[in-house]
GUNUNU-992015 format. One line per field, with one value per residue: z, x, y of N, C-alpha, C, O, CB in turn; residue number from 0. Coordinates in steps of 0.2 Angstrom, whole numbers, plus 5000, padded with zeros to 4 digits. Each point is the difference from the previous one (the first is absolute). Glycine has a CB too. Example, Ala and Ser with C-alpha at 12.3 -4.5 7.8 and 13.67 -1.06 7.14 Angstrom:
n.pz: c(5039 4990)
n.px: c(5066 5007)
n.py: c(4972 5011)
ca.pz: c(5000 5001)
ca.px: c(4996 5004)
ca.py: c(5006 5006)
c.pz: c(5000 5003)
c.px: c(5004 4996)
c.py: c(5006 5005)
o.pz: c(5003 5001)
o.px: c(5005 5003)
o.py: c(4999 5006)
cb.pz: c(5003 4989)
cb.px: c(4986 5003)
cb.py: c(4995 4991)
i: c(0 1)
//
This chain:
n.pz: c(4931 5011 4990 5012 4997 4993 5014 5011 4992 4995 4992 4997 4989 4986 5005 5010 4985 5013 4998 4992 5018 4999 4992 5009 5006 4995 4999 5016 5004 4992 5010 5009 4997 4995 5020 5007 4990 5007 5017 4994 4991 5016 5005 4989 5010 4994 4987 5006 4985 5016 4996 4997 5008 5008 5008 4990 4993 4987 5017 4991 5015 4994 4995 5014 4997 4995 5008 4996 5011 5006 5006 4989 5012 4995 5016 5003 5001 5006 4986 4995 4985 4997 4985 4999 5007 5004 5016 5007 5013 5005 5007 4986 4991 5006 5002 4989 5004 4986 5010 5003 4981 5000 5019 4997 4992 4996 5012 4985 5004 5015 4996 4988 5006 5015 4992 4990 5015 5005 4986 5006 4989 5006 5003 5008 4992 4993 4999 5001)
n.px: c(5110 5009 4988 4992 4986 4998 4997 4998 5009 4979 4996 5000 5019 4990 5021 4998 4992 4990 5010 4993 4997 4994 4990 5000 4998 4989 4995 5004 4990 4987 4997 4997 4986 4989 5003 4999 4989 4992 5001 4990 4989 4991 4994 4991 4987 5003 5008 4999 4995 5012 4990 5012 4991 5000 5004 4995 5011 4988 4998 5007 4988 5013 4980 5002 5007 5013 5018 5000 4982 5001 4987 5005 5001 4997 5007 4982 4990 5007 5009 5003 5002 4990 5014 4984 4998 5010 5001 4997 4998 5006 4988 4993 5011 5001 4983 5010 5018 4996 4999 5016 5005 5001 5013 5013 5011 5008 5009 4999 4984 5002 5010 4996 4985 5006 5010 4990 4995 5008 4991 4986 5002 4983 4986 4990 4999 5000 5014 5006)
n.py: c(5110 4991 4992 5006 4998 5013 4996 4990 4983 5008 4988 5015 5001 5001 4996 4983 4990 4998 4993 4994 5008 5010 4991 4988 5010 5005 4987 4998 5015 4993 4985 5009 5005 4989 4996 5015 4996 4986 5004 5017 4993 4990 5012 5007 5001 5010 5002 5016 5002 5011 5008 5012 5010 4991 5002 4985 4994 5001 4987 4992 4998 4985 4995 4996 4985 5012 4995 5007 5004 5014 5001 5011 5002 5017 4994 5006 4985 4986 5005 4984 5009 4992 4997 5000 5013 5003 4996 4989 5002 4990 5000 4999 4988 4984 4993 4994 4992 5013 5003 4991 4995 5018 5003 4988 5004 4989 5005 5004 5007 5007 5008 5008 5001 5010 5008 5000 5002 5008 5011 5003 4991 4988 5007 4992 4997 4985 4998 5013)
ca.pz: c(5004 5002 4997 5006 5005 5006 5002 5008 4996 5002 4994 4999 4996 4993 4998 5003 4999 5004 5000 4999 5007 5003 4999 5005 5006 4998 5000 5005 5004 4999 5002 5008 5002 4995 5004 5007 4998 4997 5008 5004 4995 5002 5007 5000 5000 4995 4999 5000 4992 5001 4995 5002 5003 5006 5004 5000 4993 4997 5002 4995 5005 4997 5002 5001 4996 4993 4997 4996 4999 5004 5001 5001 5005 5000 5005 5004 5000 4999 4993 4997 4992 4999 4993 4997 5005 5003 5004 5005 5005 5001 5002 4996 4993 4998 5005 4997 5000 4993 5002 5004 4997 4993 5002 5000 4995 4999 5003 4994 4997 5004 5003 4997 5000 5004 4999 4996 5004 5007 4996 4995 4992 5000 5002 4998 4994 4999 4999 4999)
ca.px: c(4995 5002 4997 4997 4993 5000 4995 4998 5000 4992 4997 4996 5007 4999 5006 5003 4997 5001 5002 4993 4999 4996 4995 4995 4999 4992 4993 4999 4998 4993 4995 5000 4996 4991 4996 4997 4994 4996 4997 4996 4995 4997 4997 4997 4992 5001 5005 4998 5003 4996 4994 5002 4993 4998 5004 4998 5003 4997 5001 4998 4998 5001 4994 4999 5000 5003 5006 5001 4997 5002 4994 5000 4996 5000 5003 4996 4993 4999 4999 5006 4998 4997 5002 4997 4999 5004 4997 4995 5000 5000 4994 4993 5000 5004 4997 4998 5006 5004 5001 5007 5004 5001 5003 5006 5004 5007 5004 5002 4996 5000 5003 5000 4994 5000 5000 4994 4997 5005 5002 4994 4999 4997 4994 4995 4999 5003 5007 5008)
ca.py: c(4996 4995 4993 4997 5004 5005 5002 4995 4994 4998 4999 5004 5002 4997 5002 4993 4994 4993 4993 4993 5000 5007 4998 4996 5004 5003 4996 4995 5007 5002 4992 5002 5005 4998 4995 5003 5005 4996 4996 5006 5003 4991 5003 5006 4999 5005 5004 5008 5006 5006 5004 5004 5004 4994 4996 4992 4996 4993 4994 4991 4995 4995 4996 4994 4993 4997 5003 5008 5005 5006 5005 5008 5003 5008 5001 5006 4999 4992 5000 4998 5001 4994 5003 5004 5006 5004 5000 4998 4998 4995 4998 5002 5000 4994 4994 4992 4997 5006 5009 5003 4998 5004 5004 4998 5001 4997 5004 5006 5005 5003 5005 5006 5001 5004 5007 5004 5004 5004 5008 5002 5000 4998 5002 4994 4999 4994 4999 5005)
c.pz: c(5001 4998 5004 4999 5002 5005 5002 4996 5003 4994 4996 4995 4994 4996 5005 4999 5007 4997 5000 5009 5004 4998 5003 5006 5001 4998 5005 5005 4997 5000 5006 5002 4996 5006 5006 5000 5001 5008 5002 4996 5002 5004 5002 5002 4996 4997 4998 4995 5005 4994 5002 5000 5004 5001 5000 4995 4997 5005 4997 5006 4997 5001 5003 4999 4995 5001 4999 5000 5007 5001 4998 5003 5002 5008 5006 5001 5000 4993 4997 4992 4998 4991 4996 5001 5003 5008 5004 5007 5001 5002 4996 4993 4998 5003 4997 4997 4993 5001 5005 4997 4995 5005 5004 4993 5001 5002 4993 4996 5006 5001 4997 5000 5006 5000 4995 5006 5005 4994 4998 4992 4998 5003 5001 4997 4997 4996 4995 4991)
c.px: c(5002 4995 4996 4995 5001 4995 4997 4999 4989 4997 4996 5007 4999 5008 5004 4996 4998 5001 4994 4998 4997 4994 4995 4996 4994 4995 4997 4996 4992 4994 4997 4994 4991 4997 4997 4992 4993 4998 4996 4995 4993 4995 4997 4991 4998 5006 5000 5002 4999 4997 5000 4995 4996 5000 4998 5001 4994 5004 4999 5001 5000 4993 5002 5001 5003 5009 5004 4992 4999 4993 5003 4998 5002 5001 4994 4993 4999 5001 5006 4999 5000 5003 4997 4997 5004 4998 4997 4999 5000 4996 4992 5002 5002 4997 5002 5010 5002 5002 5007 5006 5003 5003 5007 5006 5007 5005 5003 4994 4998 5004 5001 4993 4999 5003 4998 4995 5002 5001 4994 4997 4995 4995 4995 4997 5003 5008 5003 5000)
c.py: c(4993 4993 5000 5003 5006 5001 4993 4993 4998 4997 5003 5006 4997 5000 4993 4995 4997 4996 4995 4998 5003 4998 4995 5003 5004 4997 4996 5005 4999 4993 5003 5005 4999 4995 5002 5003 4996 4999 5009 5001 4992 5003 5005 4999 5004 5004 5008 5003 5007 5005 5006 5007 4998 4995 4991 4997 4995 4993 4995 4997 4992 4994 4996 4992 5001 5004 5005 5002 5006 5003 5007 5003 5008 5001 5006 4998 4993 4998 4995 5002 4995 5002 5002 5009 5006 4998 4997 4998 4995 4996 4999 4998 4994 4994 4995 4999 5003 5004 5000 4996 5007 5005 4997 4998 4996 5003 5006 5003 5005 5007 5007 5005 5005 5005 5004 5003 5006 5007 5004 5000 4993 5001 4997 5001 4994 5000 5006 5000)
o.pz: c(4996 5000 4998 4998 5004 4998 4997 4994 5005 4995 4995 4996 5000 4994 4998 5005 5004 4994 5002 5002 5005 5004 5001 5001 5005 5001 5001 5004 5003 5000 5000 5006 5002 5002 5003 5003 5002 5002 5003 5004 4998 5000 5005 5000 4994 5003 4995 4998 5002 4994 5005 4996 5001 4998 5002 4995 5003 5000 4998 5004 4997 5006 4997 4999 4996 5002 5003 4994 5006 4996 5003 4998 5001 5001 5006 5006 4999 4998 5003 4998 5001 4998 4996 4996 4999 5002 5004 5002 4997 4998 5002 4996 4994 5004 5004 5000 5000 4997 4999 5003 4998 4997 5004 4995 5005 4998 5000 4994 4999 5001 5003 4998 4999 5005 5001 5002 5002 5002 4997 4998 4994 5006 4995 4999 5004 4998 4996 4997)
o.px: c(5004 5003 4995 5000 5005 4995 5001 4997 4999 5004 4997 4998 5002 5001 5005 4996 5005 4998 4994 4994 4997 4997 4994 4994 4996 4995 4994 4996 4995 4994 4995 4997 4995 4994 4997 4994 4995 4994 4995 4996 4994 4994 4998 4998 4998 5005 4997 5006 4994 5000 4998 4996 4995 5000 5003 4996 4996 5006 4994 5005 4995 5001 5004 4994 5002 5003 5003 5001 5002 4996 5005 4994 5006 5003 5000 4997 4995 4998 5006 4995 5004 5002 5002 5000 4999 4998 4997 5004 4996 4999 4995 4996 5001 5004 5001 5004 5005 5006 5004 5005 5006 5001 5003 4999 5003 4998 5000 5002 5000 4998 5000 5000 4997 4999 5002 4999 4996 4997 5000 4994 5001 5002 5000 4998 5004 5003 4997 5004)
o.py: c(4997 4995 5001 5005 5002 5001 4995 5000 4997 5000 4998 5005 4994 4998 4997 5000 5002 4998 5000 4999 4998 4997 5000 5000 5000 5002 4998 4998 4999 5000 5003 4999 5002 4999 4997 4999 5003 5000 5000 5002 5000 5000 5002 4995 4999 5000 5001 4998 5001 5000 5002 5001 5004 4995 4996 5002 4997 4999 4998 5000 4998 4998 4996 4999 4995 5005 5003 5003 4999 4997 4999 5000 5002 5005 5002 5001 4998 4994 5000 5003 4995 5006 5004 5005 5006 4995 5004 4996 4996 4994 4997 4999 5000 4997 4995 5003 5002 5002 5005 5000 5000 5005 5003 4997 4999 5006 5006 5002 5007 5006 5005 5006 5005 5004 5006 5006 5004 5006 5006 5002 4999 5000 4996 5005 4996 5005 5003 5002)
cb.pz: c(4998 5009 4998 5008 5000 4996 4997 5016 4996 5012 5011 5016 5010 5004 4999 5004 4986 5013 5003 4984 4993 4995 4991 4996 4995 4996 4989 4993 4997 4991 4996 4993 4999 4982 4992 4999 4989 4986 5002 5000 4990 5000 4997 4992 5016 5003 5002 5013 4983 5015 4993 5001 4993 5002 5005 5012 5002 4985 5010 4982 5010 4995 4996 5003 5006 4988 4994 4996 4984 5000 5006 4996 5004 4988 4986 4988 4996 5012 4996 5012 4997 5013 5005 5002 5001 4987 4991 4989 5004 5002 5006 5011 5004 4994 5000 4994 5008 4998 5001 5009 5003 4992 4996 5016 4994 4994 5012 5004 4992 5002 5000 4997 4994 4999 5005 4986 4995 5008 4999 5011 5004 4991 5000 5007 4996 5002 5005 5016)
cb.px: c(4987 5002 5013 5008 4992 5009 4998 4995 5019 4994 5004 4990 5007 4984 4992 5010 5002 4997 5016 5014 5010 5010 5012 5013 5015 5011 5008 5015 5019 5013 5013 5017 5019 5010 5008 5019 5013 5011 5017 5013 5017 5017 5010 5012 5000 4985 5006 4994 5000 5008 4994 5014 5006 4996 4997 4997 5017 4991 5006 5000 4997 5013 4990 5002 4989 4981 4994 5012 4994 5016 4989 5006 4993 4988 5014 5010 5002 4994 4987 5008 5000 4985 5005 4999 4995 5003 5004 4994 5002 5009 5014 4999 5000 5007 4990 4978 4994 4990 4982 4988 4989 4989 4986 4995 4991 4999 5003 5009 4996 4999 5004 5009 5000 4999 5006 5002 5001 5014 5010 5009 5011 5005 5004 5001 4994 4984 5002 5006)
cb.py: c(5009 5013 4993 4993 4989 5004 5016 5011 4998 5010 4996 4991 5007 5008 5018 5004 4997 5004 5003 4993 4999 5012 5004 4992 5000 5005 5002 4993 5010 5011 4986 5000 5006 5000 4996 5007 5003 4995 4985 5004 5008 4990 4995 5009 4999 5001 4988 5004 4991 4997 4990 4992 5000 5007 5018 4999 5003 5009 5006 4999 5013 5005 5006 5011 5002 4996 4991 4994 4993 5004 4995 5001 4985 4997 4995 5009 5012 5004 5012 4987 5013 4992 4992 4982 4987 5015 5000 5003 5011 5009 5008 5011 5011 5009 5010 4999 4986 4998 4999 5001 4986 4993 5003 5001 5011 4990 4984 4992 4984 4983 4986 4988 4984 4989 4992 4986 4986 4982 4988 5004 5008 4995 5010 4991 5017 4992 4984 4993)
i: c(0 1 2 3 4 5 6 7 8 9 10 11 12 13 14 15 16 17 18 19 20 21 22 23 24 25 26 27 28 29 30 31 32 33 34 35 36 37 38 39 40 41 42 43 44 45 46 47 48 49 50 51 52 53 54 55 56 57 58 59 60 61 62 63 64 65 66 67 68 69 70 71 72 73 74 75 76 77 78 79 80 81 82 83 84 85 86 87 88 89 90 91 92 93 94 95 96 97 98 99 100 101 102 103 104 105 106 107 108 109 110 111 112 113 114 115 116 117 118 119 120 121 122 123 124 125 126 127)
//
């Protein structure tokens, strides 16, 4: 045996290390890409979960005036999920500033919360 590496010089060759250089290189990459992620994620309104067996996706519709919060939106009846209930319409169930507080969400809650929904393994009804 000769000592050397075997096999394609990657990070994923557990037999070729990277260089401390390589390594910069990969964090400066993985920066780069958190700060694409961030300006695209700015610009977003909505964001689609598909659902599989239908054709219409759960939608996070980012609220009006705020930042990070989200709405849940089912996409078929105007509905959005509310966390105590589930379910409601938007037109009939969220008139007052509690009630439409309690159907927005923090992106990082949002998000796993809509593929529960999308998969079906969340139901209405109250919290998970």
């Amino acid at each position: 045996m000769s000592g050397r590496p075997t096999g394609p010089a990657c990070g994923n060759n557990p037999n070729h290390p990277l260089t401390d250089g390589d390594r910069q290189a990969v964090e400066n990459f993985k920066a780069y890409l958190a700060d694409r992620a961030a300006e695209l994620l700015a610009l977003a309104t909505v964001l689609e979960i598909p659902r599989p067996g239908n054709a219409l996706p759960i939608q996070l519709r980012r609220s009006h005036g705020y930042t990070d919060r989200w709405a849940i939106c089912d996409g078929t009846d105007g509905r959005r999920w509310h966390r105590e209930v589930g379910w409601v319409h938007e037109a009939s169930g969220i008139r007052d500033e509690a009630q439409r507080s309690a159907t927005r969400y923090a992106l990082a809650e949002a998000v796993p919360l809509a593929r529960k929904l999308a998969s079906g393994a969340q139901q209405d009804g109250a919290r998970s």
